[in-house]
C-alpha positions as a printed NumPy array, in Angstrom:
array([[ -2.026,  16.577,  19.196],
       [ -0.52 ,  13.255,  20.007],
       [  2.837,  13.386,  22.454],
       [  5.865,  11.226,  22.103],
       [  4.906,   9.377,  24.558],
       [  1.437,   8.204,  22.839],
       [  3.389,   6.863,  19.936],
       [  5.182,   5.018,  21.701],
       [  2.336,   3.207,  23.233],
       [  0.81 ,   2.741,  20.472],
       [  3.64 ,   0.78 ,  18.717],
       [  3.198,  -2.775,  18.963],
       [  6.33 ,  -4.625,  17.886],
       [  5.803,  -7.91 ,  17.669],
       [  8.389,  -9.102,  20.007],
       [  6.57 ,  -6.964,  22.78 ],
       [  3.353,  -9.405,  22.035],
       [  2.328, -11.648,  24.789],
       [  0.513, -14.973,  24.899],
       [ -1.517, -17.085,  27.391],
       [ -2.059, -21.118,  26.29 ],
       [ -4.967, -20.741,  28.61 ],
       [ -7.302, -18.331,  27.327],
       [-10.259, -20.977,  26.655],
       [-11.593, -24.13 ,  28.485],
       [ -9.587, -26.182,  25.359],
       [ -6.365, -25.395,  26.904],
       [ -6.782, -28.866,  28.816],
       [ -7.347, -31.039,  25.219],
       [ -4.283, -32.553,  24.601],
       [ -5.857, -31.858,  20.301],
       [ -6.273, -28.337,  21.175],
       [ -2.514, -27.651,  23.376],
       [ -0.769, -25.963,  22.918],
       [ -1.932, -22.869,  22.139],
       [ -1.115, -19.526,  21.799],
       [ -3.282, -16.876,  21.871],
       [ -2.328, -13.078,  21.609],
       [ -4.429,  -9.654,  22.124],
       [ -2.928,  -7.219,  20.728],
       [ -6.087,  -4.293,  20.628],
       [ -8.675,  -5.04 ,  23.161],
       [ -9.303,  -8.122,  25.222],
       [-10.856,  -9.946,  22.574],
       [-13.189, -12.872,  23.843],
       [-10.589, -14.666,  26.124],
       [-12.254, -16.259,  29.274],
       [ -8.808, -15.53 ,  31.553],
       [ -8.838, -13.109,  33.964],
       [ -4.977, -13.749,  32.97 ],
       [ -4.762, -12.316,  29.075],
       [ -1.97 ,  -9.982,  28.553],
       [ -3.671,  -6.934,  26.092],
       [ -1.073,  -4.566,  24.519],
       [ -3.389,  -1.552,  23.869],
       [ -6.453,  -1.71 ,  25.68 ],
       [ -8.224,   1.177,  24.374],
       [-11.949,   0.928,  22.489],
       [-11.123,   1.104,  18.804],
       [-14.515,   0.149,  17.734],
       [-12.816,  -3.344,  16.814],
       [-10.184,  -5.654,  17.911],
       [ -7.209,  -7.139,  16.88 ],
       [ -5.827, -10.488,  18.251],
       [ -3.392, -13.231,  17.375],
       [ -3.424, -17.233,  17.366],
       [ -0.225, -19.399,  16.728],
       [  0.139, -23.246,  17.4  ],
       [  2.157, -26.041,  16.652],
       [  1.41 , -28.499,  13.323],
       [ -1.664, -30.734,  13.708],
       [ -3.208, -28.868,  16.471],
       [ -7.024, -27.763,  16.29 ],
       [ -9.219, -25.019,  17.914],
       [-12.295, -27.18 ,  18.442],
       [-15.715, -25.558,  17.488],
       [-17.089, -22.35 ,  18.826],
       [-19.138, -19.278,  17.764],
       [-19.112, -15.586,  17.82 ],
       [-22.109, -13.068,  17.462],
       [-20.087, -10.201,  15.756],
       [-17.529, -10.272,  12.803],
       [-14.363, -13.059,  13.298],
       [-11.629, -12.429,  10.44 ],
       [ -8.6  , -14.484,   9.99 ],
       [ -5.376, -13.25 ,   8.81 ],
       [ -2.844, -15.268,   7.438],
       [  0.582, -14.445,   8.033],
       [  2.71 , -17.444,   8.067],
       [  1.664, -21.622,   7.145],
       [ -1.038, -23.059,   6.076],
       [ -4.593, -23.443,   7.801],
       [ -7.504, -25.239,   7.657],
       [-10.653, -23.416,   8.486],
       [-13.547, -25.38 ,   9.609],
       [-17.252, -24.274,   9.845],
       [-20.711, -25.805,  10.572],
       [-20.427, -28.932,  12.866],
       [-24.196, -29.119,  12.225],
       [-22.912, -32.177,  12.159],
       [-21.077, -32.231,   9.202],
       [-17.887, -30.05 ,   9.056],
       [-17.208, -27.907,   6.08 ],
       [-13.408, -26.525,   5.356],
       [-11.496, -24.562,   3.644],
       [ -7.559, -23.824,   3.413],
       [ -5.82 , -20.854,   3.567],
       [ -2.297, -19.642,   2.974],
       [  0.152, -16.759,   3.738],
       [ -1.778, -13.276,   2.736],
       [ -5.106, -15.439,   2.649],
       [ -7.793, -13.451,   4.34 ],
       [-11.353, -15.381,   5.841],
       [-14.266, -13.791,   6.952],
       [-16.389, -15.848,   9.126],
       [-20.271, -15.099,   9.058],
       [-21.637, -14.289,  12.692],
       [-23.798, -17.044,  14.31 ],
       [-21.602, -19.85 ,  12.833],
       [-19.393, -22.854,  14.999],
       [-16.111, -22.087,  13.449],
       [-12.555, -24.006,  14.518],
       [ -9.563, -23.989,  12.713],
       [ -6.292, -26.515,  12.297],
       [ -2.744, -26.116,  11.706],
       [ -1.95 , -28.073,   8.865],
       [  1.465, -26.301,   8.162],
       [  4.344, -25.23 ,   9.863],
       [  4.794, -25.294,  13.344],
       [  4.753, -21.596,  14.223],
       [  2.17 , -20.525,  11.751],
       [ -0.085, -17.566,  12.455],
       [ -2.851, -15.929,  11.98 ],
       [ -3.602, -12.481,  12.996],
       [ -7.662, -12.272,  13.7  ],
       [ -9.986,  -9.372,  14.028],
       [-13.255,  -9.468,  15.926],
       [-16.25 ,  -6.718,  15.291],
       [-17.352,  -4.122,  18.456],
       [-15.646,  -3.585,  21.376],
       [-17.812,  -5.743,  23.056],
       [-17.655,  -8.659,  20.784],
       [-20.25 , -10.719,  23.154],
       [-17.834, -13.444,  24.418],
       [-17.608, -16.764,  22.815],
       [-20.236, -19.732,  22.587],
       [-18.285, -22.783,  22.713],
       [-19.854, -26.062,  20.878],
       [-21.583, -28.808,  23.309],
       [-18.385, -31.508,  22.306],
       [-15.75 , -29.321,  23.545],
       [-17.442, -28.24 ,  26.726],
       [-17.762, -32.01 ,  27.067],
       [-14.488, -32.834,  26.243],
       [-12.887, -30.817,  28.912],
       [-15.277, -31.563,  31.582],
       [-13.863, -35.468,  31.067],
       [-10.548, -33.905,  31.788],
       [-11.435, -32.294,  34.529],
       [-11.921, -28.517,  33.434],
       [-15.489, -27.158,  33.796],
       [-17.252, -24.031,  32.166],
       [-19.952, -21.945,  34.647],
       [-22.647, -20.05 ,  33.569],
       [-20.54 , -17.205,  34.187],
       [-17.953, -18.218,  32.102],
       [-15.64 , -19.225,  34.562],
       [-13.396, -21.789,  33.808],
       [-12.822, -24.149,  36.716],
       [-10.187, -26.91 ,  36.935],
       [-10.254, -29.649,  39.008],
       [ -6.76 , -31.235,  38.409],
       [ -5.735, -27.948,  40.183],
       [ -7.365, -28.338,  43.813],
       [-10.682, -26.705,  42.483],
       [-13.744, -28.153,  43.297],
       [-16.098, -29.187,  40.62 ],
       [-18.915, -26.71 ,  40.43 ],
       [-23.081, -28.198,  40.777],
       [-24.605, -29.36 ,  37.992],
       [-27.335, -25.868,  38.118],
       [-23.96 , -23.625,  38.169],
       [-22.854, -25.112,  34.84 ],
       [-22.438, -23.193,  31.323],
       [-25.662, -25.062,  29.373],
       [-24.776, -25.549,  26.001],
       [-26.591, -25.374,  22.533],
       [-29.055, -28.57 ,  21.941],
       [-28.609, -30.558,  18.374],
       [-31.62 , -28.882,  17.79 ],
       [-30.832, -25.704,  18.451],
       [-27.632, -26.198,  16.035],
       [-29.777, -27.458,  13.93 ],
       [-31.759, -24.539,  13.509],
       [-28.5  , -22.772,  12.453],
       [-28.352, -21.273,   8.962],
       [-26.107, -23.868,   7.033],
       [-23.259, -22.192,   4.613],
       [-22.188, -24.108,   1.529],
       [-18.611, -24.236,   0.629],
       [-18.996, -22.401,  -2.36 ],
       [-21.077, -19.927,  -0.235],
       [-17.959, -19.946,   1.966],
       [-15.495, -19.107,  -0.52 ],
       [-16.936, -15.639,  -1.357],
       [-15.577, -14.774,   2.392],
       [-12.536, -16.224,   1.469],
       [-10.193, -13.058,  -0.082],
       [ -7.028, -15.135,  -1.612],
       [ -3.556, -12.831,  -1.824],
       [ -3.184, -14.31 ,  -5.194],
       [ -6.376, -13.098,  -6.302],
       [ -6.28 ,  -9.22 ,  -5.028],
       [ -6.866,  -6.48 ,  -7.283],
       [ -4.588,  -3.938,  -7.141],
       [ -5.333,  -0.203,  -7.832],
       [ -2.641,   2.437,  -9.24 ],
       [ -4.972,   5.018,  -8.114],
       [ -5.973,   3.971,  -4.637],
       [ -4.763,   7.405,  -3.165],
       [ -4.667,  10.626,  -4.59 ],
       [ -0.789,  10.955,  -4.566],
       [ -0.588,   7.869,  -6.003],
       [  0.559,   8.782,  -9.596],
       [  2.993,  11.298,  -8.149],
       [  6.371,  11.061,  -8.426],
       [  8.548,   9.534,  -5.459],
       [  5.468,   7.855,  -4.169],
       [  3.307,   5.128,  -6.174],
       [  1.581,   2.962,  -3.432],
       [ -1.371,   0.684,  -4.18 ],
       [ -4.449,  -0.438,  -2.519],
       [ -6.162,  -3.575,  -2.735],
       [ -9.705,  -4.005,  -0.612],
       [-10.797,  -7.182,   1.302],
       [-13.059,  -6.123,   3.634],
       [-15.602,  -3.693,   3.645],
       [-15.656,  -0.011,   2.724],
       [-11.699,   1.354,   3.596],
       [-10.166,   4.052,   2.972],
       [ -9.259,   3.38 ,  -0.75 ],
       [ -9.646,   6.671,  -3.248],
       [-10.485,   4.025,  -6.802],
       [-13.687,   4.663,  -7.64 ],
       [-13.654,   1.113,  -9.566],
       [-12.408,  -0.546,  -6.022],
       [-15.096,  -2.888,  -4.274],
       [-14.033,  -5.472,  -1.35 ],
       [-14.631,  -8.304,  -2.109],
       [-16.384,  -8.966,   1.323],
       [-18.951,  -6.086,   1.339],
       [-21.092,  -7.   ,   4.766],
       [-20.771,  -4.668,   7.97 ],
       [-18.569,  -5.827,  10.13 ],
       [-17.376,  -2.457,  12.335],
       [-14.191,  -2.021,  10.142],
       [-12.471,  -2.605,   7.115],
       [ -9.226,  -3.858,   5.896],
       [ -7.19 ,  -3.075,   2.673],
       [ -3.635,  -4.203,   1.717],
       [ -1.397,  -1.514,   1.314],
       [  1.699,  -2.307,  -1.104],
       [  4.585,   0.676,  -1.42 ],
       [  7.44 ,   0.189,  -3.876],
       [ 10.674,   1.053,  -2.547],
       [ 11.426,   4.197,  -2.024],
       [  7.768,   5.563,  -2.466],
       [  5.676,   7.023,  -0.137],
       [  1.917,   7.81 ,   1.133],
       [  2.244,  11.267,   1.601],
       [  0.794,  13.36 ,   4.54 ],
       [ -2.303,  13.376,   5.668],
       [ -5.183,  12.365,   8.177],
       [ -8.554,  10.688,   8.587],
       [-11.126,  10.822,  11.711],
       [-10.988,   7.205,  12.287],
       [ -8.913,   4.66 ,  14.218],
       [ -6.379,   2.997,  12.579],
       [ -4.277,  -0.604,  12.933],
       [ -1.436,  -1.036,  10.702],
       [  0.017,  -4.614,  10.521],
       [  4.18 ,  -4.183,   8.334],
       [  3.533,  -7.747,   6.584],
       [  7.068,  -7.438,   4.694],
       [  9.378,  -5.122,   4.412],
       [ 10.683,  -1.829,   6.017],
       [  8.079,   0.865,   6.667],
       [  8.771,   4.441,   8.106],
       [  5.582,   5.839,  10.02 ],
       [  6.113,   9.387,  10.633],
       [  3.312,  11.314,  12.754],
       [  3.31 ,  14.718,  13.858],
       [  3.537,  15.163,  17.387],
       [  3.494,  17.696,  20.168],
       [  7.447,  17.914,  20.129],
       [  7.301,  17.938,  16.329],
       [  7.217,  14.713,  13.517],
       [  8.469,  12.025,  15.218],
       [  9.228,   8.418,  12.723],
       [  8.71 ,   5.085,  14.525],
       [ 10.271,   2.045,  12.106],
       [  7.381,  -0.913,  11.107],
       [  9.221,  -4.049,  10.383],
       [  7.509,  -7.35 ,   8.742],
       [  9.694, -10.098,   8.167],
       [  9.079, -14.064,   7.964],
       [  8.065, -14.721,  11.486],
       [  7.26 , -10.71 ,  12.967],
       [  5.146,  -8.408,  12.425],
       [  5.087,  -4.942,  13.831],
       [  1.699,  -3.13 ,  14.757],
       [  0.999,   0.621,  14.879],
       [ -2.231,   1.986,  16.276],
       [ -2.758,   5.319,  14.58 ],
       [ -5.327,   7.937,  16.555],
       [ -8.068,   9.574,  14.748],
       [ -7.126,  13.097,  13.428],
       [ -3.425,  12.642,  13.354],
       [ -1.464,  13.901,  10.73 ],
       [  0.875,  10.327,   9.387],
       [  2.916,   9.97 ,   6.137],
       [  5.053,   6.391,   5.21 ],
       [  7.734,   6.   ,   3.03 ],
       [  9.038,   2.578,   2.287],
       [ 13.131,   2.256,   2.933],
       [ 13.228,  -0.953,   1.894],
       [ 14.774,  -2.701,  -1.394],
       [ 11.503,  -4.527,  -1.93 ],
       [  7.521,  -4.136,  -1.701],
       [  6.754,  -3.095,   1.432],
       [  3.348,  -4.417,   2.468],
       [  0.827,  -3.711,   5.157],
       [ -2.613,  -4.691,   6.273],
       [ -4.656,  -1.534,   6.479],
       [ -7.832,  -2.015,   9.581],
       [ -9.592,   0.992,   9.597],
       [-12.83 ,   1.745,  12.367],
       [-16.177,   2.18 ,  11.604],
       [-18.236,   0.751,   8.101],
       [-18.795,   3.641,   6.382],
       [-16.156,   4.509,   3.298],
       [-13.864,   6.764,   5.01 ],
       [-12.142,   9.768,   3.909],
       [ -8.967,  10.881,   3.964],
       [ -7.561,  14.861,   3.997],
       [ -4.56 ,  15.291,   2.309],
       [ -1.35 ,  18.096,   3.326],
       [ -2.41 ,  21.411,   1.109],
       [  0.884,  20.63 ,  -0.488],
       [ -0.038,  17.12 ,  -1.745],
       [ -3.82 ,  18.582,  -3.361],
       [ -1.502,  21.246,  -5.36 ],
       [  0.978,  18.856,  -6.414],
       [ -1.557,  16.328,  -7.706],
       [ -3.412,  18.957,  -9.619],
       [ -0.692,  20.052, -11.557],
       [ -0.301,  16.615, -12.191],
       [ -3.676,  16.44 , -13.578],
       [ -5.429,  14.594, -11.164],
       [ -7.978,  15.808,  -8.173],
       [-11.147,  14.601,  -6.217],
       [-14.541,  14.295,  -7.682],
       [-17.64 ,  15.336,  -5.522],
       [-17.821,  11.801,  -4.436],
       [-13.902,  11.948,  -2.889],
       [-12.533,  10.056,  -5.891],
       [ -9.581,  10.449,  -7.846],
       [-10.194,  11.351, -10.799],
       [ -9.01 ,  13.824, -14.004],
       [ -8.957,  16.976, -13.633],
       [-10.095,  17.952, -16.863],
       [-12.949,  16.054, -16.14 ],
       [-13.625,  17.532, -12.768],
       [-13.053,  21.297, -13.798],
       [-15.855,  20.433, -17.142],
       [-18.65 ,  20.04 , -14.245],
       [-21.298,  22.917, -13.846],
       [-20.752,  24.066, -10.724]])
């Protein structure tokens, strides 16, 4: 069982976060700076030794941040496992191809992008000047990042050199500019070329708009109950919603999955556990996340307002309730581990007072009636 102490390293508030502008080689582009670029679970793909990580324990995914001032770009670059954007606050342009044209796409506050593997991605702030964007990348090992041929050359004219190793090297500092055969080769046109293209209306099936989510009344089984009434809406792969009629709209593995989680005020998700890692992200509101503990239930406070959010790692096997003490919605982004549909184990006191409420789990772990359920031949 978790101790006091675990919760509270596992709490991220999101005044604790910490950035480096220098996590990539386009730290030097005066386009590109500057930047700020947060880790919040896991190292993510940063090339600096430097990178402040708030939890560094294998989750089976990670969970970074990105914020930079209006009109500033991350140039092109490419991961080989699942990169997600999360939009939190302003307004972004998301840019993908470079092969050479450049496709985009703009997203907004609750906008959600997933960005195929084996892709040159970059992205632009084209809104307010401390817009962010939370991002999640696939494996604990996400395989480091490819950066495109232009921005390696970009900041070698400036001085700033990537090795083989992936080393960054800067020569406006004292270094000394590494040999041509110790230099990180990058992709030929060819090689780009040989990419697989995505069309923009390809593209916008990976694009989950806030405006368009589907929200289900009977994403939990306690749902329906009194004093609690939260709702699920999927994005991302196969979570930990109880709907049978729920699909993400973003179906493809990616190592986890990620719901929205709404709770009216004063409701509740009741007690109970799963066996997987869990991030939660407070997006608005006032959340209470109580978790039993070694000295007894202990309640940490989430808080998501216009410019913070507060994180929560949740171990696997723990026994958590929340209960929204807000006036408004309270709303979170649910990452869960692993892509298989997950299941969740509810307090004995929760199964009994859904039943008498007329509503239990079918034989697939649905919710569903239970004079439906109790017709079945056993």
């Amino acid at each position: 069982m978790i101790t006091p102490d675990e919760v509270k390293r596992r709490a991220i508030p999101f005044d604790s976060l910490r950035s480096t502008t220098e996590a990539f080689i386009d730290y030097c582009l005066p386009e590109s700076k500057p930047k700020f670029n947060y880790a919040l679970i896991g190292p993510g793909v940063s090339q600096s030794p430097e990178q402040p990580v708030n939890l560094r324990e294998p989750h089976g995914f990670q969970v970074g941040g990105v914020s930079m001032p209006h009109g500033k770009t991350n140039p092109a670059h490419m991961h080989f496992t699942c990169e997600v954007f999360i939009c939190t606050r302003g307004t972004w342009r998301i840019e993908w191809g470079f092969n050479p044209e450049v496709s985009c796409a703009e997203i907004g506050d609750g906008d959600i992008v997933s960005v195929p593997t084996w892709l040159y991605r970059g992205f632009t702030n084209i809104g307010v000047d401390d817009a962010f964007m939370f991002t999640a990348l696939g494996g604990d090992n996400a395989g480091g990042v490819l950066w495109g041929p232009t921005a390696i050359a970009a900041a070698q004219r400036r001085g700033v050199y990537l090795t083989s190793d992936h080393r960054m090297v800067d020569t406006t500092r004292g270094a000394a500019a590494p040999a041509q055969a110790e230099l990180f080769e990058p992709m030929t046109a060819d090689e780009i070329a040989a990419l697989r293209v995505w069309r923009p209306d390809q593209m916008a099936g990976r694009i989950v708009r806030f405006s368009d989510l589907r929200w289900s009344q009977h994403g939990f089984l306690d749902s329906m109950l009194p004093g609690c009434g939260a709702q699920l809406a999927a994005a991302v792969g196969l979570g930990i919603v109880e709907d049978r009629d729920q699909q993400a709209p973003v179906t493809n593995a990616h190592g986890l999955s990620i719901e929205w989680l709404r709770i009216p005020p004063g409701g509740c998700v009741s007690r109970h556990r799963i066996e997987e890692k869990q991030v939660l992200i407070t997006r608005r509101g006032s959340v209470a996340l109580t978790i039993d503990t070694s000295a007894g239930p202990l309640t940490r406070a989430l808080v998501g307002t216009e410019t913070g959010w507060d994180s929560f790692s949740v171990p696997r096997g723990e026994w958590r309730s929340l209960r929204n003490h807000g006036d408004g919605d309270a709303l979170l982004l649910v990452m869960t581990a692993g892509d298989a549909r997950k299941r969740i184990t509810w307090d004995e006191g929760v199964q009994r007072r859904a039943a008498a409420a007329g509503w239990v789990h079918d034989a697939g772990g649905f919710v569903a009636p239970r004079s439906y359920v109790e017709r079945a031949q056993k």
